[in-house]
SEDOPA-480345 format. One record per residue (C-alpha): residue in three letters; x, y, z. Coordinates in steps of 0.25 Angstrom, whole numbers, plus 5000, padded with zeros to 4 digits. Each point is the difference from the previous one (the first is absolute). Layout:
ALAXYZ
...
END
This chain:
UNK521751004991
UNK500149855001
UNK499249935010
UNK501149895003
UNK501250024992
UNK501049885000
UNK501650034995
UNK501249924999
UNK499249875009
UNK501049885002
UNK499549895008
UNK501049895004
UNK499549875009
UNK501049905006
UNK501550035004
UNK501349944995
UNK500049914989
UNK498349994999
UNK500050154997
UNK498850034991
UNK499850124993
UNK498649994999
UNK499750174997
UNK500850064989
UNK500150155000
UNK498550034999
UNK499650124997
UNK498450035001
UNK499350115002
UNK498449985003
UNK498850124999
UNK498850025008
UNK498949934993
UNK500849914992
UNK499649864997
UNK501349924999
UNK500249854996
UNK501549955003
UNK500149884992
UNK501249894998
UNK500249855004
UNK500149925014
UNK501450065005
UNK500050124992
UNK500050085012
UNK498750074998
UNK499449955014
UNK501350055006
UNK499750134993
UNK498650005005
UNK500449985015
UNK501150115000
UNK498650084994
UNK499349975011
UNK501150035010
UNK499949855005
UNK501549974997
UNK501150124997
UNK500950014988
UNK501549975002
UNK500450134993
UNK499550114995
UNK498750105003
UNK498649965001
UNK499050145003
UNK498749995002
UNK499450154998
UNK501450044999
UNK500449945015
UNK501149905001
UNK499549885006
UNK501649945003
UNK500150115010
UNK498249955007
UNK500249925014
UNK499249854998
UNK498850065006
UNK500050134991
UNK500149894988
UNK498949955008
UNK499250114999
UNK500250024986
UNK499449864997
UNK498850035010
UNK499850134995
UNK500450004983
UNK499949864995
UNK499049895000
UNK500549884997
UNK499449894990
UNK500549865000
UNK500249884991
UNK499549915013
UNK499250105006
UNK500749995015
UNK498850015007
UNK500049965015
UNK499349875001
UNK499750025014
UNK499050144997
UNK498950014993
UNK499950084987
UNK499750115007
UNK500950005009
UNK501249974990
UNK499550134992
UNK500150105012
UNK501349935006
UNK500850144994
UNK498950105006
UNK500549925012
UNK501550035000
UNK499550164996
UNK498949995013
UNK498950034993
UNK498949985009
UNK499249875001
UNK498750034995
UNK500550104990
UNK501149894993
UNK498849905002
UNK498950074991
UNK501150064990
UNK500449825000
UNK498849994997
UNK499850114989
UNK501249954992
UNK499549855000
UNK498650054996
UNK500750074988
UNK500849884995
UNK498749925002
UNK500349915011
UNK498750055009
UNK499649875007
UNK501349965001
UNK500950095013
UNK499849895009
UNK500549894992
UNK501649965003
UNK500949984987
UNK499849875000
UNK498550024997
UNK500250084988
UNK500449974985
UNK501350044995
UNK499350114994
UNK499350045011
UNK501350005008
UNK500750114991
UNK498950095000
UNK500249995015
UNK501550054998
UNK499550104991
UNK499050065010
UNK501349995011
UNK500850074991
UNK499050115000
UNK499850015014
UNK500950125003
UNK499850054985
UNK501049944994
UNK500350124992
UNK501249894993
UNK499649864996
UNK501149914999
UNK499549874992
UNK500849875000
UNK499449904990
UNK498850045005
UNK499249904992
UNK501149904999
UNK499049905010
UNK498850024993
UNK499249954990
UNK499850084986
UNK498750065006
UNK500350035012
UNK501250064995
UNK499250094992
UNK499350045009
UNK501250045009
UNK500650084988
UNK498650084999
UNK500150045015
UNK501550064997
UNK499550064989
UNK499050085008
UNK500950025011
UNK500950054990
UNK498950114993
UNK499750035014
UNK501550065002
UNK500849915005
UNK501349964997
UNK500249864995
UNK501449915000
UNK499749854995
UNK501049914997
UNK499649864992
UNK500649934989
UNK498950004991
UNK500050084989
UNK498350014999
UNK500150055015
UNK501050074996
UNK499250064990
UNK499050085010
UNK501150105003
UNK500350124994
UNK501349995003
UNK500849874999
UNK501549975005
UNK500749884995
UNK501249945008
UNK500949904999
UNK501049965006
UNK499950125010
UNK500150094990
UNK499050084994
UNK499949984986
UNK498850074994
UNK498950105006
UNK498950024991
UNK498850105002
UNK498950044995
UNK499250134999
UNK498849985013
UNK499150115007
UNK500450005016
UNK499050025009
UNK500250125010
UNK500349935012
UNK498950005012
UNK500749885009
UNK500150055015
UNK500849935010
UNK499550005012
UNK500550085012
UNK500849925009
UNK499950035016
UNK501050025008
UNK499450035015
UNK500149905012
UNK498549944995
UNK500849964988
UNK500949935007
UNK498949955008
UNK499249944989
UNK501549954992
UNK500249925016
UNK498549955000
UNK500149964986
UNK501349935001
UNK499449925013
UNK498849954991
UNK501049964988
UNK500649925012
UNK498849945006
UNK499749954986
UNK501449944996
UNK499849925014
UNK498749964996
UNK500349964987
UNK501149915003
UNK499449935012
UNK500849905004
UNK501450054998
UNK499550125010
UNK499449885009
UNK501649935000
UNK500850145002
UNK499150055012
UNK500149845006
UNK501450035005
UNK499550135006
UNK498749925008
UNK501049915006
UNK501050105005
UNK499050105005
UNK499249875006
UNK501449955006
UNK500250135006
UNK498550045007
UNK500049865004
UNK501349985008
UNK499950135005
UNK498549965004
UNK500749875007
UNK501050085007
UNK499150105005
UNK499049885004
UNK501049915008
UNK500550155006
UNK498650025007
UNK499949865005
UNK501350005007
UNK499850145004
UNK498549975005
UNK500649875008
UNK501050115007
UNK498950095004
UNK499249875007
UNK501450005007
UNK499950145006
UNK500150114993
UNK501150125001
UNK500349925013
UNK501449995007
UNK500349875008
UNK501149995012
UNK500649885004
UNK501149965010
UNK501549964995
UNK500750044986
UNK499349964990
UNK499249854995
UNK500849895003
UNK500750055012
UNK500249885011
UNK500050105011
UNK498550074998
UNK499449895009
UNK500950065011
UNK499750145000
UNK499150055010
UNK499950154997
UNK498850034993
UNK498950055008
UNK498750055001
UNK500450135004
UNK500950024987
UNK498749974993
UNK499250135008
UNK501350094997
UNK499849964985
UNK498650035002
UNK500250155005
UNK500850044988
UNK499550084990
UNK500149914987
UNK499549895007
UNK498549964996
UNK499849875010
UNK500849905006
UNK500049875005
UNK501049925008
UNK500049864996
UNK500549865006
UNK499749874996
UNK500349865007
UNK499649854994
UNK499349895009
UNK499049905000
UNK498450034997
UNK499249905005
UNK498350024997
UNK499249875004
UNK500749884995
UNK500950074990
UNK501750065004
UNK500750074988
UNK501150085002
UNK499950154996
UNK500350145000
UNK499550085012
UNK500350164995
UNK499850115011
UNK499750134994
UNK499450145002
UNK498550034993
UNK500650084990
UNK500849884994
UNK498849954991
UNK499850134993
UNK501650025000
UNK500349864994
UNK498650014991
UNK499449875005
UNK498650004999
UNK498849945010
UNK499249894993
UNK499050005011
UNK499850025015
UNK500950135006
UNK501350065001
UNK500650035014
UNK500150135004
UNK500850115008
UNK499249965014
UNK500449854996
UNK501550045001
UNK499950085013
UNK499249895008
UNK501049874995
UNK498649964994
UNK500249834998
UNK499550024984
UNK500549954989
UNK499750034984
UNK500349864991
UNK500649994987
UNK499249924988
UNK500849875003
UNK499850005015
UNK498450004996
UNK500049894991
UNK501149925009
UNK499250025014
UNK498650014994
UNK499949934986
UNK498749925005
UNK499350144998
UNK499850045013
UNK500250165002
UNK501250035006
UNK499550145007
UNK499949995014
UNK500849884999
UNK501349965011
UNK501149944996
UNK501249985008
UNK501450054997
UNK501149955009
UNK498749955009
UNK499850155000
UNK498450044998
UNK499850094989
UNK498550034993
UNK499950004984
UNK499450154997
UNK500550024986
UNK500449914987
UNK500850074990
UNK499949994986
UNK500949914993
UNK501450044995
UNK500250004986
UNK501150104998
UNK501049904998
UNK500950075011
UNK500249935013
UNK499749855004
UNK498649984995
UNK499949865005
UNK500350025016
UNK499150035011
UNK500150145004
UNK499150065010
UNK500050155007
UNK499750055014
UNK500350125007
UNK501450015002
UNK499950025013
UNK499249875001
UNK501049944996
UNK501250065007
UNK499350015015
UNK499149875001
UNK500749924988
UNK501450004999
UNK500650095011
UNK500950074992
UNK500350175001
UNK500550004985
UNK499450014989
UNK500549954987
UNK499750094990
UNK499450134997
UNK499150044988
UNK500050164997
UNK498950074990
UNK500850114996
UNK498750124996
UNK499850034984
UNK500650124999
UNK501449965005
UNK501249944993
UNK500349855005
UNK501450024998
UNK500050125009
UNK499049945012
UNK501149874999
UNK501250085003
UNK499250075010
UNK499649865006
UNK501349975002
UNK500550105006
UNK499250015008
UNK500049855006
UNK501450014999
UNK500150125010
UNK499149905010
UNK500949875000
UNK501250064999
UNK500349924987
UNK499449964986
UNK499649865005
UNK498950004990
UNK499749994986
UNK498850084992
UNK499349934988
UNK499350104992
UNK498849974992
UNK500250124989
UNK501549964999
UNK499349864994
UNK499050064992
UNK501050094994
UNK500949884997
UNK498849924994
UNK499650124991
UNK501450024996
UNK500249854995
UNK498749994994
UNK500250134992
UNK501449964997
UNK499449864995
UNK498950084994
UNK501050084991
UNK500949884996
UNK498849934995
UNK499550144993
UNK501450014995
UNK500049874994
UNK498550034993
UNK500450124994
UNK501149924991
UNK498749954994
UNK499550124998
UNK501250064993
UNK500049874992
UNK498650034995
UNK500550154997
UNK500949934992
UNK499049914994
UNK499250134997
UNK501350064992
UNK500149874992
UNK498649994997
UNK499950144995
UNK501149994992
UNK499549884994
UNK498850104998
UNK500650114994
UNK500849894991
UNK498649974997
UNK499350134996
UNK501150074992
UNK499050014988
UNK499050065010
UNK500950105006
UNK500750044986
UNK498550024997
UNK499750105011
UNK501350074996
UNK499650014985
UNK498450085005
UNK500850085010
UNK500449935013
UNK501150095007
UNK500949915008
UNK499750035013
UNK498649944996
UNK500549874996
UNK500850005015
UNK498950055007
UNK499149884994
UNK501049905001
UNK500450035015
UNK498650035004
UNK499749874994
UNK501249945008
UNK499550075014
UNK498549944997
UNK500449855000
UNK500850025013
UNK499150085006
UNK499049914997
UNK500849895003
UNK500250065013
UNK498450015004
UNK499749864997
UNK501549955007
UNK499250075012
UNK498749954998
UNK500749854995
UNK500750035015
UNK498650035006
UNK499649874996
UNK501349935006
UNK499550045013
UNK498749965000
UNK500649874997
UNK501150005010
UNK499050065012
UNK498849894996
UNK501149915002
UNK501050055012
UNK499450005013
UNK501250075008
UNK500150134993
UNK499350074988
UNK500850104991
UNK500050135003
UNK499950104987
UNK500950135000
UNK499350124992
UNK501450074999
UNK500649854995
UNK498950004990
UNK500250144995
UNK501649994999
UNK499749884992
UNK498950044989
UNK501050145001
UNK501249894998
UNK499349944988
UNK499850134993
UNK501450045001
UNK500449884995
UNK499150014988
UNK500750154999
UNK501449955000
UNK500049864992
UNK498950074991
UNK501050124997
UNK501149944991
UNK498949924990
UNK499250124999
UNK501150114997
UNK500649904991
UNK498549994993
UNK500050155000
UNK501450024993
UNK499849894988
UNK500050064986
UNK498750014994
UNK500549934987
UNK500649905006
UNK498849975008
UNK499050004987
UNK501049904993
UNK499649905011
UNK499049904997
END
């Protein structure tokens, strides 16, 4: 029975009018053991014959069996098993990968059949001892002599046993000698059982078979043979895996093939990744921003009073008539203060008049309030003391200054506390100063000043109403809810909603909102550059795979299935944005150092979940730019890649 037997083989290439009919009707049929020389001229059709052999391209017509199984009926990856498995392929210009070292191009096809590292290193090893190159498994192709080159190829073609040689002008490149001594290595391959297909135009080459093919034309024309002893053949091919650890180890290697693509083309990996280090950058560092200027403002809110409700009289700001109602009073402040929501209450009115301290009169703001108001409103003491409960109850004359009142009434250094001053030629004693206010909210260049409110009502101004009450609403209680209940109660007390609420979570609601909202636009608007740096990524590895055709035609000639070239090709696509996205993160780590050495109002705030969507962003990116190049690597025609210089 005939190892491969090829009848009624037609090969046509191009369409239309540019319809060549390269294979004519060939009919061949080959033995284990054989050595078989197909010889003819450039454009004879014997590499076209030798490629069909080698189940790299398919016939247009006809039948090609390899131990009587039809190879038009085998799947691109069983074709890819057969060349992994039966053939070892010898080239005119070697196609060895320029980026591994001889030994790694010798056990690239124990890769794709997940031979163990260790194992496919010491058989490398073995095989380029045998053929002599001992000394020489670290060195890269361009390293080693034209000779030395093919040997290599040779050793490669063996790695999976290589039980069928297929020799395309194997000496074509090389000198007479080292030519020799590449004939003398097929004659021993072949003594030792295997089977030999070489194609060359030279009859002395030709000579070293002991069967000979002429074409021309694509037709055979002659097929000569002479009597030779075959060998029993002993050629194992090794066992391929199939477990999960193959598919590991196929995973594991395919990343290594990728981190040595990207290292080996440097600069093009640096220019792909640079739009993914802008985007990701972009995006950490606007959301960084966003999140920074959200817990200024918010920090600035809390110095105002926190989860506080204050009531005022009238309809709302702005309304003329609030000067002229009188209905808020200090007992609507202690009914506020028995319900069960509330934390702490203080009433509040306020009156402007002269302040007069030794030679000095400014006008400012005299502000009665309850001793809760400080830790309500988060002002803090700078020195001296607070007033307290017993202060309110005995109309205590006390007062607590501002910043701006100190350094008004005392800026020749003298220490306000203990001090009198006059307000509306009413004796008060300096206790307290307050820090100052840099929150930004309120008028931070008036003179405010704060005494008990009973001070201020009963031996100040005379008035029964206050102008205001502030309402700490407890932790564990919805603002909105305490609101409502606010009003109505205060409503069932006048009669009337003469009064208007402001609530402090209502503003830090509507601050959070428009900062994220600005937040998200701004995110929005970087992640257009990431999606342009995805498609920078796709360009790029198109241009890449453009680029290395001839090595991916080479991995499909020793075996490569096509999910490994789109696993290598994708993983290598998810590597540059993955990587591109750690350093857009650290590049965006480095924006902030900048920006906080440099900005005194707020510092940028980092968001661990922004980060992760980001680097997670970048991968996904590299996932679905990468796909298209890759799958089209993966579905090229291993001829056709060859054929590429």
């Amino acid at each position: 029975m005939s190892l491969l037997e090829i009848k009624g083989v037609n090969r046509w290439f191009g369409h239309g009018e540019s319809r060549v009919h390269v294979l004519k009707d060939i009919n061949l049929s080959i033995e284990k053991g054989d050595f078989v020389a197909i010889i003819g001229q450039s454009g004879s059709g014997k590499s076209t014959l030798m490629n069909i052999i080698g189940c790299l391209d398919v016939p247009s017509s006809g039948s090609y069996k390899i131990d009587s199984v039809e190879t038009a009926a085998m799947s691109g990856d069983q074709q890819a098993a057969l060349r992994r498995k039966s053939f070892g392929f010898i080239f005119q210009r070697y196609n060895l990968l320029g980026s591994l070292t001889a030994r790694e191009n010798v056990a690239l096809p124990a890769v794709y059949a997940g031979m163990d590292l260790s194992e496919r290193q010491q058989r490398a090893q073995e095989l380029l001892d045998q053929l002599g190159l001992s000394g020489k498994e670290n060195n890269k192709p361009s390293e080693l002599s034209g000779g030395q080159q093919q040997r290599v190829s040779i050793a490669r073609a063996l790695m999976n046993g290589g039980e069928i040689i297929l020799a395309d002008e194997p000496t074509g490149a090389l000198d007479t000698a080292s030519g020799k001594n590449v004939m003398e290595i097929l004659h021993g391959l072949h003594e030792a059982g295997h089977t030999i297909v070489m194609v060359t135009h030279d009859p002395g080459i030709a000579a070293n078979a002991n069967r000979v093919i002429e074409i021309r034309d694509g037709r055979i024309i002659a097929d000569h043979s002479k009597s030779l002893d075959i060998a029993p053949s002993n050629i194992t091919s090794i066992e391929e895996k199939n477990s999960w650890l193959f598919y590991k180890d196929q995973l594991f290697e395919s990343f290594k093939m990728s981190v040595q693509a990207i290292k080996a083309h440097k600069m093009r990996s640096f220019l792909t990744m640079l739009g993914i280090i802008i985007g990701i950058a972009s995006v950490i560092s606007v959301v960084a921003l966003g999140r920074g200027s959200q817990e200024k403002i918010l920090k600035d809110i809390n110095a105002i009073g926190t989860n506080t409700i204050s009531v005022y009289p009238g309809k709302g700001y702005g309304d003329r008539r609030s000067s002229r109602i009188k209905t808020l009073t200090v007992a609507d402040a202690n009914s506020l203060k028995e319900q069960p929501y509330v934390d702490s209450v203080t009433p509040g009115v306020g009156m402007k008049g002269t302040l007069t301290f030794a030679n000095q009169s400014l006008s400012a703001q005299l502000n009665g309030v309850g001793d809760q108001y400080f830790d309500v409103r988060g002002i803090k003491l700078a020195y001296g003391r607070l007033f307290d409960e017993d202060d309110v109850t005995q109309n205590s004359q006390i007062v607590v200054i501002d910043d701006n009142t100190k350094n008004k009434l005392f800026s020749d250094g003298t220490n306000p506390i203990g001090q009198v001053i006059l307000f509306n030629k009413r004796p008060l004693q300096v206790i307290g100063v307050a820090q100052p206010n840099n929150t930004g909210f309120g008028d931070t260049d008036s003179l405010q000043m704060y005494t008990p409110y009973t001070t201020l009502m009963n031996r100040i101004s005379g008035t029964k109403y206050i102008t205001s009450v502030t309402v700490k609403i407890k932790d564990n209680v919805n603002s909105q809810t305490a609101e409502k209940g606010i009003i109505e109660l205060l409503k069932a007390r006048h009669g009337t909603e003469d009064f208007f609420t402001r609530n402090s979570d209502t503003i830090k609601q509507t601050i959070e909102s428009t900062t994220g909202t600005m937040t998200l636009l701004i995110s929005c608007i970087a992640l257009i550059s990431l999606v342009v740096g995805g498609i920078g990524v796709m360009n790029i590895m198109l241009v890449s795979v453009t680029e290395r055709v001839k090595e991916i035609g080479i991995r499909m000639a020793i075996g490569a299935r096509q999910h490994n070239i789109l696993e290598q090709f994708l993983i290598e696509a998810v590597l540059i944005c993955l990587i591109g996205g750690l350093v857009g993160v650290l590049f965006s780590f480095g924006i902030s150092v900048l920006f906080n050495l440099f900005a005194k109002d707020f510092a940028m705030s980092f968001s661990t979940i922004s980060i992760i969507m980001a680097v997670l962003c970048s991968t996904i990116i590299g996932v679905v730019f990468g796909f298209m190049p890759a799958k089209r690597a993966s579905q090229l025609n291993p001829i056709d890649a060859l054929s590429r210089d």
